[in-house]
C-alpha positions in Angstrom: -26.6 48.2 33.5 -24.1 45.3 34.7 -26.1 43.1 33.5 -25.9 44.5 29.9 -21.9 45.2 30.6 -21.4 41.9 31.3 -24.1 40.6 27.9 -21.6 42.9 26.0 -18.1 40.9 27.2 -19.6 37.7 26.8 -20.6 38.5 23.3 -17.7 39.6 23.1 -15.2 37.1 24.3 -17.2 34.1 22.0 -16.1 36.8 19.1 -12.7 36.4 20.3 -13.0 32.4 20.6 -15.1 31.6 17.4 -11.9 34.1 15.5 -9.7 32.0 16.9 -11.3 28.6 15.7 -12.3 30.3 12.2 -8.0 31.1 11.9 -6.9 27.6 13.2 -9.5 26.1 10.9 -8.0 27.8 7.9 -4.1 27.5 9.2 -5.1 23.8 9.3 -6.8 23.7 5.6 -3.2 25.7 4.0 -1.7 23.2 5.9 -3.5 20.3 4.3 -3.7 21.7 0.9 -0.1 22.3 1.0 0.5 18.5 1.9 -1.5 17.3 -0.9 0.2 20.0 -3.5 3.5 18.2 -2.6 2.0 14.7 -2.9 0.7 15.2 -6.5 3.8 16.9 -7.5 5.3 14.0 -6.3 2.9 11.7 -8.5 3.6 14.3 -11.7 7.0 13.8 -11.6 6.8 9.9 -10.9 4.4 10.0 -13.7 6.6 12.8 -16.5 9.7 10.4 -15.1 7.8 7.1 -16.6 7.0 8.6 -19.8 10.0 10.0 -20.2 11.7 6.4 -20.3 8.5 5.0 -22.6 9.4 7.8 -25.2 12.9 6.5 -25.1 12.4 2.9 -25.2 10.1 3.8 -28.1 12.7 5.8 -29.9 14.4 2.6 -29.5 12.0 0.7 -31.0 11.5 3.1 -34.3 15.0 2.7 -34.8 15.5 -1.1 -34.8 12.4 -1.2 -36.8 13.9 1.1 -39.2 17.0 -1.3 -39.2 15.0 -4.6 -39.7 13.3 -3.0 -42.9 17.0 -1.7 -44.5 18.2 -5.5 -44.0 14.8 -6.4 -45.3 15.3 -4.3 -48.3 19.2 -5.4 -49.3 17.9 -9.2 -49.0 14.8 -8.7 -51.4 17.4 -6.9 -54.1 19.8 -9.8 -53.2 17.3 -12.4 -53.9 16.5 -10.5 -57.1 19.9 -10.2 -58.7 20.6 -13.7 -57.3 17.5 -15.0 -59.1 18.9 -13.9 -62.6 20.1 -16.6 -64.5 21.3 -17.6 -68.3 20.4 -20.0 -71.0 23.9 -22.5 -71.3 22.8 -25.2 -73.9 21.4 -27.8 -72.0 21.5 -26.1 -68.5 21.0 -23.2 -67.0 24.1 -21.7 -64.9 24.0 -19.2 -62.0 25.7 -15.8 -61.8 26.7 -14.3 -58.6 26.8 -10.3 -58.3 29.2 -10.2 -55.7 27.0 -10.9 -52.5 28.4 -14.5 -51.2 25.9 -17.4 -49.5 28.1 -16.3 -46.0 27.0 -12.5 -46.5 23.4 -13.9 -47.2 23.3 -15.6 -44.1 25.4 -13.2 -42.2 22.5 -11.0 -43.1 19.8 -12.9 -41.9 21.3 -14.1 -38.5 21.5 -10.1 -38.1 17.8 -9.9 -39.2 16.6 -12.4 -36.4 18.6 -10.7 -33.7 17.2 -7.1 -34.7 13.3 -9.0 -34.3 14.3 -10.7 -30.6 15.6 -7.1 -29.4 12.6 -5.4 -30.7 10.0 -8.1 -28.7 12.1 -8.0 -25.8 11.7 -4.1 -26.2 7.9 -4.0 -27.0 7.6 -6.2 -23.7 9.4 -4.0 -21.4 7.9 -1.0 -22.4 4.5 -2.8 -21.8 6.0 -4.0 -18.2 7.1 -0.3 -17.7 3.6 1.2 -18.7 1.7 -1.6 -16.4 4.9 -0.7 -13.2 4.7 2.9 -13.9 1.1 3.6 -13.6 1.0 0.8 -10.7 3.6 3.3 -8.6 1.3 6.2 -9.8 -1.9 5.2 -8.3 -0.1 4.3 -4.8 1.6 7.8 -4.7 -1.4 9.1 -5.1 -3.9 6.8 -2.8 -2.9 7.1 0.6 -3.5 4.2 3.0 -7.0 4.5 5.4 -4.6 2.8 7.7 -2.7 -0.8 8.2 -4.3 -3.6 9.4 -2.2 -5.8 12.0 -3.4 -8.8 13.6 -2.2 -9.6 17.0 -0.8 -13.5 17.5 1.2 -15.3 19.4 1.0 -19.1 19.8 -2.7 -20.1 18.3 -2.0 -21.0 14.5 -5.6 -22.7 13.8 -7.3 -19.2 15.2 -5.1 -17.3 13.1 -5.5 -18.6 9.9 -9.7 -18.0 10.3 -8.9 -14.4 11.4 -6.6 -13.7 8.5 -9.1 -15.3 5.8 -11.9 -13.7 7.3 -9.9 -10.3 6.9 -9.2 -11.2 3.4 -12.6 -12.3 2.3 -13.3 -8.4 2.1 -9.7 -7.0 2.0 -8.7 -8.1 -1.2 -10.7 -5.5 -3.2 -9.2 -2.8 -0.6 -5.7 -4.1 -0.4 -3.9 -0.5 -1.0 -6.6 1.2 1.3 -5.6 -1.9 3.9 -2.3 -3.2 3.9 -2.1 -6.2 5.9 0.8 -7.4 8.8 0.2 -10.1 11.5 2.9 -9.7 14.2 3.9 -12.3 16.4 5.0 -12.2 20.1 7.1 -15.2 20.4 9.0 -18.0 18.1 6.5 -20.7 17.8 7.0 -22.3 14.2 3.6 -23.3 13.3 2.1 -19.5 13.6 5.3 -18.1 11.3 4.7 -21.0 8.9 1.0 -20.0 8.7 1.6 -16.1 8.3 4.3 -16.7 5.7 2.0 -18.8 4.0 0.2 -15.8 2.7 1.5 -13.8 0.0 -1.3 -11.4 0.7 0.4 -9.8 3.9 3.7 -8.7 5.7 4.9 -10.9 8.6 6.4 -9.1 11.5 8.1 -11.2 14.3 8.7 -9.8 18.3 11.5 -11.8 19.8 11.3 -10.4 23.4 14.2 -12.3 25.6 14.1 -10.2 28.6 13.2 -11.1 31.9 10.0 -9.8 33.5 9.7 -8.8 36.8 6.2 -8.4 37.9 5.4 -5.1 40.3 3.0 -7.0 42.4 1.9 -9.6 43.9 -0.3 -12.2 42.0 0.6 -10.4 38.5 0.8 -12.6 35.6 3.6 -12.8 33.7 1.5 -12.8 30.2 0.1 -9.4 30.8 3.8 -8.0 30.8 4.8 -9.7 27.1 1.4 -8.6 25.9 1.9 -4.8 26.6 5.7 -4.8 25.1 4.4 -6.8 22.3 1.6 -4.1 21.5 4.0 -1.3 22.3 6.7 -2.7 19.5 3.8 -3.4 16.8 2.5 0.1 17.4 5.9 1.8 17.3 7.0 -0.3 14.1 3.8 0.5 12.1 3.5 4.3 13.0 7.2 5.5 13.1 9.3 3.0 10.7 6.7 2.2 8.2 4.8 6.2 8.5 1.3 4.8 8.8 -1.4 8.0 10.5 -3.8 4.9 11.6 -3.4 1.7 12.6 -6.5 -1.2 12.9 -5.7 -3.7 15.8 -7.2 -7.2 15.4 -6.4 -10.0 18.0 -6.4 -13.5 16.0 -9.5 -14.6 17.4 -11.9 -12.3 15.5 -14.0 -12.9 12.2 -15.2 -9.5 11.1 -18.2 -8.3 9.4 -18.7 -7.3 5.6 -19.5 -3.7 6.3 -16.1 -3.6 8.3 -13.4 -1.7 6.2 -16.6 0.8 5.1 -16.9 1.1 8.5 -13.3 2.3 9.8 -12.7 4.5 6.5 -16.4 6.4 7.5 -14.7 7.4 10.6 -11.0 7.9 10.2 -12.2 11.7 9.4 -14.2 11.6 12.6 -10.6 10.0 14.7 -8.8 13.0 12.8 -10.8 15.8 13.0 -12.6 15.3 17.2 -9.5 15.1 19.2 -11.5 14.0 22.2 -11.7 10.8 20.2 -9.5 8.1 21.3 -10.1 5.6 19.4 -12.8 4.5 16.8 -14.2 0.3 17.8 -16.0 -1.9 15.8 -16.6 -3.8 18.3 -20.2 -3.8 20.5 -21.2 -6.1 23.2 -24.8 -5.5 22.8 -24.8 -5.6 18.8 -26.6 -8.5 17.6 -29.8 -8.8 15.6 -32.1 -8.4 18.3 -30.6 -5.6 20.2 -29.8 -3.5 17.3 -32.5 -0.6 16.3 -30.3 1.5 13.6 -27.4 -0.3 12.2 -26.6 3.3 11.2 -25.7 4.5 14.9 -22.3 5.2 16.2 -22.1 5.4 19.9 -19.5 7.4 21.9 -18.7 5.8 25.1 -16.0 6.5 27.7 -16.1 2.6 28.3 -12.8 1.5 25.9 -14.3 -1.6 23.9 -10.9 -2.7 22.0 -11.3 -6.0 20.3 -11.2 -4.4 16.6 -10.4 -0.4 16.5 -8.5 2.0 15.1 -5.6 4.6 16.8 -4.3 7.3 14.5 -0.8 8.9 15.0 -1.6 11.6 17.0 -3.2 9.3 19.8 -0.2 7.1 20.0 2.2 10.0 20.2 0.9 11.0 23.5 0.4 7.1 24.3 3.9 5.7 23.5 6.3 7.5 25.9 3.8 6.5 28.9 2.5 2.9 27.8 2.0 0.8 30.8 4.0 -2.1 31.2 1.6 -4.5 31.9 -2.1 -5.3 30.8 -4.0 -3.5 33.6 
């Protein structure tokens, strides 16, 4: 009879615990659905605001077309009446209807402005249409996350990293966007980074002293862990990226690599007991690997290419260490 007492509480305290889950799991879908409701609102009125100005320009347009044809019409009866002409004995002499030469050509200078205002009109509306739906489809398409290769004073390793990262970023680049941030001032990595239209180029001037908190500690370790710490901070809470993909600038990645992190940035969002999602395996070359297709979890953290979401570095930030361990 206990026994049965004790089958019935169990069953049901799971009731109690699977109502729970089931309510947070649909607080959590409003919530989302709610965010995406405002974010195509958003891209509506971006988009009703873009049309709205290509209906005016047009307006414009009609109008100075309607303009060039009037002028158009007063020169052809111009040229008519001015074409008229009489029999005078041996000559023929003209007769003027009122309308001078200076009129004439008063007329026409008129003419040729109206045409230049009406291509400089058809080209911005053709700028506006190409801008309008450019700031459309990036309202809409949120990032997978930003991209931010770590440097510092290696300019030769840097520039393979960031072409390597290109060589399969380019068709991605709104999915990816692309920053290399430097620790340090040395002229030959910021002339290489700003070298590249294709990214953003952050810079981390760190002037204070360090004071190591033991023995044997080297300095290096320090400026690394402040220089992560204001990358993170800058890409996550100025610029609003919800994931962030660390590189260090000694790393050629694979083709499948961006497929790879944007398969598992709904795994990193939705299993809080992930960390962090790596792309990086010790053991994974050619003769090691059985499934290309696995993912291993592992409470060993591999770095060297992976992927924090916003969440994660909430909790990391206020207690990042302040040296490399």
């Amino acid at each position: 009879m206990r026994q049965m007492t004790k089958f019935i509480c169990d069953v049901r305290f799971l009731l109690v615990v699977a109502a729970i889950a089931f309510i947070y799991l649909q607080l959590r879908l409003v919530a989302t659905q709610s965010e995406y409701a405002e974010r195509l609102a958003t891209a509506v009125e971006a988009e009703n605001q873009c049309t709205s100005q290509m209906r005016s320009l047009i307006d414009q347009i009609s109008m100075q077309q309607g303009r060039i044809i009037a002028i158009e019409e007063v020169l052809e009866f111009n040229s008519d009446e001015q074409g008229g002409f009489m029999e005078n004995g041996c000559g023929r002499s003209f007769i003027d209807h009122g309308c001078s030469t200076g009129t004439v050509l008063a007329i026409q200078e008129q003419k040729k402005r109206q045409d230049l205002e009406c291509a400089q009109l058809r080209t911005l509306v053709r700028e506006l249409e190409r801008k309008g739906l450019q700031r459309l489809i990036d309202k809409v398409q949120e990032p997978v996350a930003a991209v931010v290769i770590m440097a510092c004073n290696r300019a030769d390793y840097l520039e393979r990293t960031i072409k390597s990262v290109l060589k399969y970023q380019s068709t991605v680049a709104s999915k990816y966007p692309l920053f290399v941030s430097q620790d340090g001032a040395d002229p030959s990595v910021r002339s290489k980074a700003l070298s590249y239209d294709q990214l953003t180029y952050m810079q981390h001037l760190d002037n204070e002293p360090v004071k190591t908190e033991r023995p044997g500690e080297l300095i290096a370790y320090y400026k690394i862990a402040r220089h992560y710490k204001w990358a993170l901070d800058k890409l996550f809470y100025m610029n609003n990226f919800s994931r962030v993909i660390i590189l260090e600038d000694d790393m050629e990645i694979a083709p499948d690599f961006f497929d790879y992190f944007e398969a598992t940035a709904a795994l990193l969002d939705s299993d809080k007991s992930i960390m962090a999602v790596s792309s990086w395996n010790d053991n994974g070359q050619k003769q090691f690997v059985h499934d290309p297709y696995t993912l291993y979890r592992s409470d060993f953290f591999p770095g060297l290419g992976w992927m924090l979401s916003k969440s994660i570095w909430d909790e990391l930030s206020p207690k990042w260490p302040k040296a490399y361990p």
